[in-house]
KOLNUSE-441992 format. One record per residue (C-alpha): residue number from 0; y, z, x. Coordinates in Angstrom, 1 decimal. Layout:
N
[atom NUM [Y Z X]],
...
//
This chain:
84
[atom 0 [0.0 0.0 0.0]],
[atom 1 [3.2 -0.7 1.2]],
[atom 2 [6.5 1.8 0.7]],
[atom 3 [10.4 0.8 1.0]],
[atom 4 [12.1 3.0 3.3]],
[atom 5 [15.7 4.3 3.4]],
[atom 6 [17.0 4.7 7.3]],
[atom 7 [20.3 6.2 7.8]],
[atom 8 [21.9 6.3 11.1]],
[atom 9 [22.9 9.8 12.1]],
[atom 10 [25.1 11.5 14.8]],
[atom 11 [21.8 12.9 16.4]],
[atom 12 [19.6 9.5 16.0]],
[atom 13 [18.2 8.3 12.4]],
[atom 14 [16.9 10.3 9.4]],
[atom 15 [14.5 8.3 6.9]],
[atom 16 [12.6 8.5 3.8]],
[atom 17 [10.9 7.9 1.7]],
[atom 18 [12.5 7.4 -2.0]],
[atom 19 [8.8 6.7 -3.8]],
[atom 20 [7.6 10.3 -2.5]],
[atom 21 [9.9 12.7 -3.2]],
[atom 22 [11.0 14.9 -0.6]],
[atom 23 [9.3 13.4 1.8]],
[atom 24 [11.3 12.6 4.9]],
[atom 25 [11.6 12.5 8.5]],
[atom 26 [13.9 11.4 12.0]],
[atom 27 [13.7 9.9 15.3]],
[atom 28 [16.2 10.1 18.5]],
[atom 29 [15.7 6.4 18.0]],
[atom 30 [15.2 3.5 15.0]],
[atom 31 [11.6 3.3 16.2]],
[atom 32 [11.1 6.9 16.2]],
[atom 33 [12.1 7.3 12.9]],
[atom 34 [9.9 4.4 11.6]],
[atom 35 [7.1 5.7 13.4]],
[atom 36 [7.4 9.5 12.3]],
[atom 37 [8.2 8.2 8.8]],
[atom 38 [4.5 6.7 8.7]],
[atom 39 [3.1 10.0 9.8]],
[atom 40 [4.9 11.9 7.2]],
[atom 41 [4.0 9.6 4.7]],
[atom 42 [0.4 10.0 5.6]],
[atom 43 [0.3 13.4 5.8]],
[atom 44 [2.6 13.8 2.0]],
[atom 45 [0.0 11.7 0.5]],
[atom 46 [-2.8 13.8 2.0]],
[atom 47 [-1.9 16.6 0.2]],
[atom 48 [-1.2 15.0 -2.5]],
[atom 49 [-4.2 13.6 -2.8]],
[atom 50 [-6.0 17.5 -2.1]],
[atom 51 [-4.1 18.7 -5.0]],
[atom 52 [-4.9 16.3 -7.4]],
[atom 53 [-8.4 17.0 -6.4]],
[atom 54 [-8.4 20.6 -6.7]],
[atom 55 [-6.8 19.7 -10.5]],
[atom 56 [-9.6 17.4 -11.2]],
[atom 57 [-12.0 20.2 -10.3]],
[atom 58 [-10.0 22.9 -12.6]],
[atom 59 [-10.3 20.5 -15.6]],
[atom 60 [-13.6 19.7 -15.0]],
[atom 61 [-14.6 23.2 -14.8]],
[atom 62 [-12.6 24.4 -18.1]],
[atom 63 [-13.9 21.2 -20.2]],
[atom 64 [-17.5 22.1 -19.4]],
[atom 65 [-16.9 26.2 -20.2]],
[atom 66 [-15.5 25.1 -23.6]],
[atom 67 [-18.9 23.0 -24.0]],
[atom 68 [-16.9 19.2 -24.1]],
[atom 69 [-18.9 16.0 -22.2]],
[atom 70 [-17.3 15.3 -19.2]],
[atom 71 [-17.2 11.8 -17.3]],
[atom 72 [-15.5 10.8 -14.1]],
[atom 73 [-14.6 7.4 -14.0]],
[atom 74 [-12.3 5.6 -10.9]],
[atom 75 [-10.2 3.0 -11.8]],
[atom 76 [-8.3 0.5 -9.6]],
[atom 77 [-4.4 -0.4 -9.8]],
[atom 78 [-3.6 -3.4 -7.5]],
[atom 79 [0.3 -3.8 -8.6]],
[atom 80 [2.8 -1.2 -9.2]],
[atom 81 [3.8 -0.3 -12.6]],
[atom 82 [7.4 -1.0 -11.9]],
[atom 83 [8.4 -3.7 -9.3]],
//
Protein backbone atom coordinates (compact mmCIF):
# COMPACT_ATOMS: atom_id res chain seq x y z
CA UNK A 1 0.00 0.00 0.00
CA UNK A 2 1.20 3.20 -0.68
CA UNK A 3 0.73 6.50 1.77
CA UNK A 4 1.05 10.37 0.81
CA UNK A 5 3.30 12.12 3.03
CA UNK A 6 3.45 15.67 4.29
CA UNK A 7 7.27 17.01 4.73
CA UNK A 8 7.75 20.29 6.23
CA UNK A 9 11.12 21.94 6.31
CA UNK A 10 12.14 22.91 9.80
CA UNK A 11 14.84 25.08 11.48
CA UNK A 12 16.40 21.79 12.90
CA UNK A 13 16.01 19.63 9.53
CA UNK A 14 12.42 18.22 8.29
CA UNK A 15 9.41 16.94 10.31
CA UNK A 16 6.92 14.50 8.31
CA UNK A 17 3.85 12.57 8.50
CA UNK A 18 1.67 10.90 7.91
CA UNK A 19 -2.04 12.49 7.43
CA UNK A 20 -3.85 8.78 6.68
CA UNK A 21 -2.48 7.59 10.28
CA UNK A 22 -3.18 9.91 12.74
CA UNK A 23 -0.62 10.98 14.89
CA UNK A 24 1.83 9.27 13.36
CA UNK A 25 4.87 11.26 12.62
CA UNK A 26 8.48 11.65 12.47
CA UNK A 27 12.02 13.89 11.40
CA UNK A 28 15.30 13.66 9.89
CA UNK A 29 18.46 16.22 10.08
CA UNK A 30 18.00 15.72 6.41
CA UNK A 31 14.96 15.20 3.48
CA UNK A 32 16.16 11.65 3.28
CA UNK A 33 16.21 11.08 6.93
CA UNK A 34 12.91 12.07 7.34
CA UNK A 35 11.64 9.85 4.35
CA UNK A 36 13.41 7.08 5.71
CA UNK A 37 12.35 7.44 9.48
CA UNK A 38 8.79 8.17 8.17
CA UNK A 39 8.68 4.49 6.67
CA UNK A 40 9.84 3.12 9.98
CA UNK A 41 7.16 4.91 11.94
CA UNK A 42 4.65 4.04 9.57
CA UNK A 43 5.57 0.40 9.99
CA UNK A 44 5.82 0.25 13.42
CA UNK A 45 2.04 2.55 13.77
CA UNK A 46 0.50 0.00 11.69
CA UNK A 47 1.99 -2.83 13.84
CA UNK A 48 0.15 -1.90 16.60
CA UNK A 49 -2.53 -1.22 15.01
CA UNK A 50 -2.81 -4.20 13.61
CA UNK A 51 -2.10 -6.01 17.54
CA UNK A 52 -5.01 -4.14 18.71
CA UNK A 53 -7.37 -4.87 16.33
CA UNK A 54 -6.44 -8.45 16.98
CA UNK A 55 -6.69 -8.36 20.58
CA UNK A 56 -10.54 -6.78 19.71
CA UNK A 57 -11.23 -9.55 17.43
CA UNK A 58 -10.29 -12.01 20.18
CA UNK A 59 -12.57 -10.02 22.93
CA UNK A 60 -15.63 -10.25 20.45
CA UNK A 61 -14.98 -13.59 19.69
CA UNK A 62 -14.84 -14.62 23.21
CA UNK A 63 -18.09 -12.57 24.38
CA UNK A 64 -20.25 -13.89 21.21
CA UNK A 65 -19.41 -17.50 22.06
CA UNK A 66 -20.15 -16.87 26.21
CA UNK A 67 -23.59 -15.52 25.09
CA UNK A 68 -23.98 -18.87 23.02
CA UNK A 69 -24.06 -16.88 19.16
CA UNK A 70 -22.23 -18.91 16.04
CA UNK A 71 -19.15 -17.33 15.27
CA UNK A 72 -17.32 -17.19 11.78
CA UNK A 73 -14.06 -15.48 10.80
CA UNK A 74 -14.02 -14.63 7.37
CA UNK A 75 -10.86 -12.29 5.60
CA UNK A 76 -11.82 -10.23 3.04
CA UNK A 77 -9.56 -8.28 0.47
CA UNK A 78 -9.83 -4.43 -0.44
CA UNK A 79 -7.51 -3.56 -3.42
CA UNK A 80 -8.56 0.26 -3.81
CA UNK A 81 -9.22 2.78 -1.17
CA UNK A 82 -12.60 3.83 -0.30
CA UNK A 83 -11.88 7.42 -0.97
CA UNK A 84 -9.29 8.42 -3.74
Amino acid sequence: MRYEVVLFKTDEGYAITCPALPGCWSQGTTRDDALINIVDAITLYLECTLEQANERRDSLVREATEEGLQVELCKISISQPAIA
